[in-house]
C-alpha positions in Angstrom: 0.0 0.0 0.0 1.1 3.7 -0.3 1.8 5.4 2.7 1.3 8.8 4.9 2.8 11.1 7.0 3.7 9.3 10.5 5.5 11.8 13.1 7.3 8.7 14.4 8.4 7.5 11.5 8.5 10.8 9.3 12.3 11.0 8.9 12.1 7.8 6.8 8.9 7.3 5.2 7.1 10.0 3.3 4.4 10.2 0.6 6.4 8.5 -2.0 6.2 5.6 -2.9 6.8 2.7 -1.3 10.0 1.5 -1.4 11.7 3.9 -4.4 11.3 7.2 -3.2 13.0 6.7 0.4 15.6 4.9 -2.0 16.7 8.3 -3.9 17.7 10.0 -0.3 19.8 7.2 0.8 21.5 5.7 -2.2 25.0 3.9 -0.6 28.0 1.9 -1.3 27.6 -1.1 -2.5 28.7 -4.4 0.0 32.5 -5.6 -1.1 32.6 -7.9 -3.6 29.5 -6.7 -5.2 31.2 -3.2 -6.6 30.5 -3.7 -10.1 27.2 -2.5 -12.1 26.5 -3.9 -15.8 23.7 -2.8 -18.6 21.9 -6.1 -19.5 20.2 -5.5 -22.6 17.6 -8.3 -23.4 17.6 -9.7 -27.4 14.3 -7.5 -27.2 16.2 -4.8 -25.8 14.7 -4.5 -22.3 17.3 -2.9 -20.3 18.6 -3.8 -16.5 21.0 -2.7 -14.3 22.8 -6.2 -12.8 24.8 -6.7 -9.6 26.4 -9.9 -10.0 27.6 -12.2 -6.3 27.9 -15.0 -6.2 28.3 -15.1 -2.3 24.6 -16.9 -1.7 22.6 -18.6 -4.4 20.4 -15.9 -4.3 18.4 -14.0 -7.0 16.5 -10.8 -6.2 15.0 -8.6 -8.5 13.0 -5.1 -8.1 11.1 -3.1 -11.1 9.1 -0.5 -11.7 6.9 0.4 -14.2 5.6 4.0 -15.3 2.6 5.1 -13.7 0.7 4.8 -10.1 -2.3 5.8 -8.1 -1.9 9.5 -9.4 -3.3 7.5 -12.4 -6.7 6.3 -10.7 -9.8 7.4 -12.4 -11.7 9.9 -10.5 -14.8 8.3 -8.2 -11.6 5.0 -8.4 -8.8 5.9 -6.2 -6.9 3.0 -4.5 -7.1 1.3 -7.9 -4.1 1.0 -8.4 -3.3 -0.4 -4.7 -6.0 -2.7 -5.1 -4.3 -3.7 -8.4 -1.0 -4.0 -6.7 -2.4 -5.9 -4.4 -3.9 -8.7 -6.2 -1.3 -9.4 -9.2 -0.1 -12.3 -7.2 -3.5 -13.7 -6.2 -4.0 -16.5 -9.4 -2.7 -16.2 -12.5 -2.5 -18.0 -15.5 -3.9 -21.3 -15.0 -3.2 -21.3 -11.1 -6.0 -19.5 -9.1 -5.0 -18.0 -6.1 -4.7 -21.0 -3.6 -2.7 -22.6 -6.1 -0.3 -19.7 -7.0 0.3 -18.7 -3.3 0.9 -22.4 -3.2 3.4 -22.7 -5.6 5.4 -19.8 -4.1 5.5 -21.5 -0.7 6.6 -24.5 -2.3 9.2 -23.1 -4.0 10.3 -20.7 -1.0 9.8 -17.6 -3.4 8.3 -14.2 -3.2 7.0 -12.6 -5.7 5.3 -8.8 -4.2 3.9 -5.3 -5.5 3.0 -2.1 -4.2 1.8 1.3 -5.7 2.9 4.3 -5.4 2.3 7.6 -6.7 4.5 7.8 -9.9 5.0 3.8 -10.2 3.9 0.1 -9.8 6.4 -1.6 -8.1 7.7 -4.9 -7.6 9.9 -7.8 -6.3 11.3 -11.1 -7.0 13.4 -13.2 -4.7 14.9 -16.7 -5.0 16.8 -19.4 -4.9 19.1 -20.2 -7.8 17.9 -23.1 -7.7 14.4 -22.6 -8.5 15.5 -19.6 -11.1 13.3 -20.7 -13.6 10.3 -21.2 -12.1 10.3 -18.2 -9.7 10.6 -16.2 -13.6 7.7 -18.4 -14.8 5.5 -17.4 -12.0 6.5 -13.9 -12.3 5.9 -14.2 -15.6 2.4 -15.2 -15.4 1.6 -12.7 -12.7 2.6 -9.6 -14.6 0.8 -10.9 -18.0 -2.0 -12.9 -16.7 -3.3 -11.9 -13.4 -6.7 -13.7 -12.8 -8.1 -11.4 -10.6 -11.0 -13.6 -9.8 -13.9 -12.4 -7.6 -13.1 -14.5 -4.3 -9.7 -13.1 -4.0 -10.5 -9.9 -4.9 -13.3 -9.1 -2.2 -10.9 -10.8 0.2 -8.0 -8.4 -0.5 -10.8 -5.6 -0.7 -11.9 -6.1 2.7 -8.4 -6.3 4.2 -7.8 -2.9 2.6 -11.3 -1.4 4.1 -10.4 -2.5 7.1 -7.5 -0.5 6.9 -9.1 2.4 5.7 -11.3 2.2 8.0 -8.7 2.3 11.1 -7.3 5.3 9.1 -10.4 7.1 9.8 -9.6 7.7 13.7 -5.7 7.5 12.9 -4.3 11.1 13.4 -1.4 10.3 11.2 -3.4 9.5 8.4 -5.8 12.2 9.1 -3.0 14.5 9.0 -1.6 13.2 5.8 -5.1 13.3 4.3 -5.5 16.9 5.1 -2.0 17.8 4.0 -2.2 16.3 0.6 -5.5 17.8 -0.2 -4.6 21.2 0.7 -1.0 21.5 -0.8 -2.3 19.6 -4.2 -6.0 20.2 -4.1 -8.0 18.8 -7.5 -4.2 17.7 -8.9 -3.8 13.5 -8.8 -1.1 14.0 -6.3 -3.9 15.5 -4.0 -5.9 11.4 -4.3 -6.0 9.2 -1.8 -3.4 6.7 -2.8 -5.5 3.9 -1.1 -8.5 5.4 -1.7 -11.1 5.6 -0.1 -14.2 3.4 1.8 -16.5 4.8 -0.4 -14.3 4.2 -3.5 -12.6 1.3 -2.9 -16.2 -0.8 -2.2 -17.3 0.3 -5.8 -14.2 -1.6 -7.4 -14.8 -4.9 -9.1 -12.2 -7.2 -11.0 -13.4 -5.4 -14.4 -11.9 -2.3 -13.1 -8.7 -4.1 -12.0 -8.5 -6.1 -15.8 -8.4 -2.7 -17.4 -6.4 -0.8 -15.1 -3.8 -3.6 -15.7 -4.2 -3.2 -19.1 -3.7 0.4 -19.5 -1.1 0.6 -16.9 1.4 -2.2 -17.3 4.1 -1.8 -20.2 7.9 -1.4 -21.1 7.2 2.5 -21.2 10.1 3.9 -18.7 10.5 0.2 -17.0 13.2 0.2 -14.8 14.7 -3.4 -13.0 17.5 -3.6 -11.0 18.7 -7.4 -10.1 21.2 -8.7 -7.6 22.8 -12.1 -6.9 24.5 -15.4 -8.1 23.0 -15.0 -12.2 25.2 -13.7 -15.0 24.2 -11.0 -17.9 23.8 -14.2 -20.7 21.9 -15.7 -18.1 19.9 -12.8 -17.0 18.9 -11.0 -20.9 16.6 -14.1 -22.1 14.4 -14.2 -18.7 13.7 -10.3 -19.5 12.5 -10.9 -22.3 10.3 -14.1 -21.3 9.1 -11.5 -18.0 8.3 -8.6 -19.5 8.8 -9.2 -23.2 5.1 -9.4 -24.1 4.2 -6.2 -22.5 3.3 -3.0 -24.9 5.8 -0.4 -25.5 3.4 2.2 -24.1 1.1 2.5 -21.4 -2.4 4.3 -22.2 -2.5 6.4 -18.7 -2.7 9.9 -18.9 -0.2 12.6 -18.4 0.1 14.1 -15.2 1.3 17.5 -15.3 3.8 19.2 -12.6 2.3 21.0 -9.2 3.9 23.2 -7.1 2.8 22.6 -3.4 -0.1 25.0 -1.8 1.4 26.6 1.4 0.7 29.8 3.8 -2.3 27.9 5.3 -2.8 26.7 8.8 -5.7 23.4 8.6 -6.8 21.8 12.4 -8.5 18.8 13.0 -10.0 17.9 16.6 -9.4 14.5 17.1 -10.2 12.9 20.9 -6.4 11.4 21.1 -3.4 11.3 23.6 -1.3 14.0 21.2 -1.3 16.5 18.8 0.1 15.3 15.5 2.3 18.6 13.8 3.0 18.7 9.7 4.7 21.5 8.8 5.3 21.7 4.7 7.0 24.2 1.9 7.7 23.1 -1.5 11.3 21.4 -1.9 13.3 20.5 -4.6 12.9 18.2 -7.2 15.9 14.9 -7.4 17.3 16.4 -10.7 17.8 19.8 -9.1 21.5 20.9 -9.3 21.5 22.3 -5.6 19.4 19.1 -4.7 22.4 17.1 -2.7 23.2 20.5 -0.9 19.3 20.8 0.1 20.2 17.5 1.3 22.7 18.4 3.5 21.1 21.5 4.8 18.1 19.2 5.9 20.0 17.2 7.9 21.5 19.7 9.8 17.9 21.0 10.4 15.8 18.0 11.1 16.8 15.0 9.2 20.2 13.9 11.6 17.5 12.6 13.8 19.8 13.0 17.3 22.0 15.5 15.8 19.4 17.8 14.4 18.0 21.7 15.1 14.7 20.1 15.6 15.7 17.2 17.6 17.9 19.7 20.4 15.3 22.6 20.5 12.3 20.9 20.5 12.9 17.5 22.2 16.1 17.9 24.3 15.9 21.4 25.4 11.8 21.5 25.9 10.8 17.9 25.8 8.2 19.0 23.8 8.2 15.5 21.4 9.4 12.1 21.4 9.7 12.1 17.4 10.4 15.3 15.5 12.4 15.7 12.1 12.5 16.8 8.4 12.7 15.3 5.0 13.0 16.2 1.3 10.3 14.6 -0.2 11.2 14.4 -4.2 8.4 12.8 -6.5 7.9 12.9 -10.2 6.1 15.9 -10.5 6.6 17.8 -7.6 8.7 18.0 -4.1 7.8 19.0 -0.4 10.2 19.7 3.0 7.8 18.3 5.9 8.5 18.7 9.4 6.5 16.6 11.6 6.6 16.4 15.1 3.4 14.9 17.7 3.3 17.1 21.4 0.8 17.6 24.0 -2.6 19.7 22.7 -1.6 22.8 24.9 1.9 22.8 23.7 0.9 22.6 20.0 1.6 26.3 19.0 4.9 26.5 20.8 6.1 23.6 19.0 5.2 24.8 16.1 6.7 28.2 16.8 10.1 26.3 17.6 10.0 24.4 14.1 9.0 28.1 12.3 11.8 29.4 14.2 14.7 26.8 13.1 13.4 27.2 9.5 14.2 31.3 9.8 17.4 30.8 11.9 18.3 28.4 8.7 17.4 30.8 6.2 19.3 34.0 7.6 21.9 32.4 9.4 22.7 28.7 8.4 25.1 26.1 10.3 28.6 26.4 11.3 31.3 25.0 9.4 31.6 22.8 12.3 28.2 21.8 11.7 28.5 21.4 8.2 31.8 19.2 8.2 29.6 16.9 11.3 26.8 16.0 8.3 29.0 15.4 5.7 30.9 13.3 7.6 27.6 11.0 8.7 26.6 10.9 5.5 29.3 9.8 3.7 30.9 7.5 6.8 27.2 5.8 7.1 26.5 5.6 3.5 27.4 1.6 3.0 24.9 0.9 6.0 22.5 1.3 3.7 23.0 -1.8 1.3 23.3 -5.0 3.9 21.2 -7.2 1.8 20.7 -7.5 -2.4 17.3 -6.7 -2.0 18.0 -3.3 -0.4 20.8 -3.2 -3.5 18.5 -4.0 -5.8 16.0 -1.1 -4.4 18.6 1.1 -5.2 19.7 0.4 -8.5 15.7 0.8 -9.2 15.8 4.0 -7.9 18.8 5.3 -9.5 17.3 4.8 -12.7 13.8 6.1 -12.2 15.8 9.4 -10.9 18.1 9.1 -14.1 21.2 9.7 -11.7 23.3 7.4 -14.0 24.8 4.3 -13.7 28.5 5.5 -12.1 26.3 7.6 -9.7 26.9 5.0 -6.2 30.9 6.0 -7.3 30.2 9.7 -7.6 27.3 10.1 -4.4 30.0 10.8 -1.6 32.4 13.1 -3.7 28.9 15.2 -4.2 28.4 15.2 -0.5 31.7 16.4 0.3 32.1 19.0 -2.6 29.0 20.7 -0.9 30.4 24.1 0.7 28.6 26.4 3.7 27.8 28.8 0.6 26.0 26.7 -1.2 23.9 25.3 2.3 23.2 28.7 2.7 21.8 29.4 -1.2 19.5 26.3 -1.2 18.2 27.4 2.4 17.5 31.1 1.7 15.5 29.7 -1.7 13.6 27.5 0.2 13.2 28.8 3.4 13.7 32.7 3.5 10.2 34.5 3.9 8.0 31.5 3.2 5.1 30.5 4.9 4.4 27.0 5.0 1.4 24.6 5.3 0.8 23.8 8.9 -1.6 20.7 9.7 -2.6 19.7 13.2 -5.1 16.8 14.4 -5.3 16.2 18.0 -7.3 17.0 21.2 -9.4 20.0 21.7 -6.7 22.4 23.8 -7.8 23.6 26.7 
């Protein structure tokens, strides 16, 4: 499923996509012994990006193809979840008892999730059971069943969850943020959808979507593990070789965020939940990996952070508070988020306010500075402990069209950023703006 603003968990998980847009912020090293990235070109020229290692007889695979939920017809949204979530129910001959059979069998996984800007997906497996694991694959991306039984299943697990969004004050949050920064533009859908929306779906919807959505268009696969690039090229082509070159979704056209407006919610829980939002900058923006830097230093360093001293050390005001870049397709947001007692609410989003203007006019200290690019270049292989996580990546490079040397040139970018050009990208983003503020929590009293 997509996902939402969460104070908690804000640093990491934003409204991107499931797993590819938290992979653009934290692209790292790759393990040792796994250093080298090759093109694979298919015979039918479906390109990948291939990590080979043979340390495991392992095999995992991510892709993405062009186009997500922005995509959902209106009076549809959470189409495309629903979609996501029911490629690997049946398929081909196998219905869904027998396909989730099959997998178990073979000890292989086979998932997808929507986001936004893409339909995702994942492949692990043994070496050993390679070709089947492709074949199953195969059938699920070509000839999903999406038979009725499975579907209302699926359907009600997702209601359910829609349902606990409803007194959630995360989700509410998120719900009200996304309308009011994007308002009628797709960004500003319910990526799940909604009860209402989601009841009204039926497996016609869900054979059409597929149809319309699915194809080589922009398809990006990254792949990991003990399989060479002679092995690798024919299984493209037998996975995704069948697929049109084009998908038949329509464009969706670049927003710039709403801001300057302050939305409450009264909500009868423990906290007050804080989103704080301004527009941010795009992945292919020049100054974007000094934007990057400058955010750690305000709220994304977690225990090193402005936010993280003033507001939880120094005040106690919040467990959880931080920042993120949040770069998607069409547009980008920097969100604060923080969760603090109802009658504190205002200070602690006068503290936040406050670090946002001391950025903007003043900026860190060189010792500062040289503190972040040092974490973020010393931490940057803890990212990629596992192929899958590697695999991720590779996806995500390509989607942001970084290149295919970039995981050599990311730390060098880090370090060549200078205190002048932290304090450019936070006088263009920050300096005299007003941002979206979003609070849903108790009644103060």
């Amino acid at each position: 499923m997509t996902q939402f603003f969460a104070p908690a968990r804000f640093a990491r998980a934003h409204f991107t996509r499931a797993v590819a847009g938290i992979g653009l912020l934290m692209l790292g090293a790759l393990p040792a012994g796994a250093t080298t990235i090759e093109k694979v070109v298919s015979p039918g020229g479906i390109e990948a990006w291939l990590v080979q290692d043979e340390t495991l007889p392992m095999i995992s695979m991510n892709f993405a193809f062009d186009g997500g939920s922005a995509q959902d017809p209106d009076g549809k949204e959470g189409l495309t979840n629903l979609l996501a979530s029911t490629m690997d129910e049946g398929a081909g001959d196998l219905d869904s008892e027998a396909f989730q059979g099959k997998l178990e069998e073979l000890a292989v996984s086979i998932r997808f999730n929507a986001g936004k800007d893409q339909l995702f997906g994942t492949l692990r497996t043994l070496t050993g059971t390679r070709d089947e694991a492709f074949d199953l694959l195969r059938l699920a991306i070509n000839e999903p069943r999406f038979d009725e039984k499975p579907v209302e299943r699926v359907k009600s697990q997702i209601l359910a969850g829609l349902r606990q969004q409803q007194e959630d004050p995360d989700a509410i949050a998120s719900e009200a943020f996304r309308e009011a920064a994007f308002g009628g533009h797709p960004y500003g859908k319910p990526g799940d959808g909604t009860v209402e929306t989601v009841e009204k779906l039926a497996p016609a919807d869900l054979k059409t979507m597929h149809g319309d959505l699915l194809s080589r268009h922009k398809l990006a696969i990254g792949v990991v593990g003990a399989i060479d690039a002679k092995t690798l090229a024919p299984l493209l082509d037998e996975v995704f070789g069948k697929l049109p070159e084009k998908h038949k979704l329509p464009e969706v056209v670049d927003v710039e965020p709403k801001t300057g407006e302050r939305i409450s919610r009264t909500l009868d829980v423990p906290q007050t939940t804080i989103l704080i939002g301004l527009p941010g900058l795009k992945r292919d923006d020049p100054d974007y990996q000094a934007a990057f830097v400058m955010n750690h230093i305000l709220g994304g360093g977690t225990f090193t952070s402005w936010l993280f001293e003033e507001v939880r050390e120094k005040r106690g005001l919040s467990y959880g508070v931080g920042s993120d870049l949040a770069p998607d397709d069409h547009s980008a947001l920097l969100v604060a988020s923080a969760a603090t007692r109802a009658d504190r609410a205002d200070e602690t989003i006068s503290i936040i306010e406050e670090q946002f203007k001391r950025m903007a006019e003043q900026g860190p200290t060189q010792e500062e500075l040289d503190k972040a690019k040092s974490f973020l270049t010393g931490s940057y292989a803890l990212r990629f402990d596992t192929s899958g996580k590697i695999a991720a990546q590779l996806v995500a490079l390509k989607l942001a069209d970084l290149g295919i040397d970039y995981f050599d040139r990311r730390n060098a970018e880090i370090e060549a950023v200078t205190l002048e050009d932290v304090q450019r990208i936070a006088k263009r983003l920050l300096d005299g703006k007003t941002p979206l503020v979003v609070t849903v929590g108790p009644q103060a009293s």
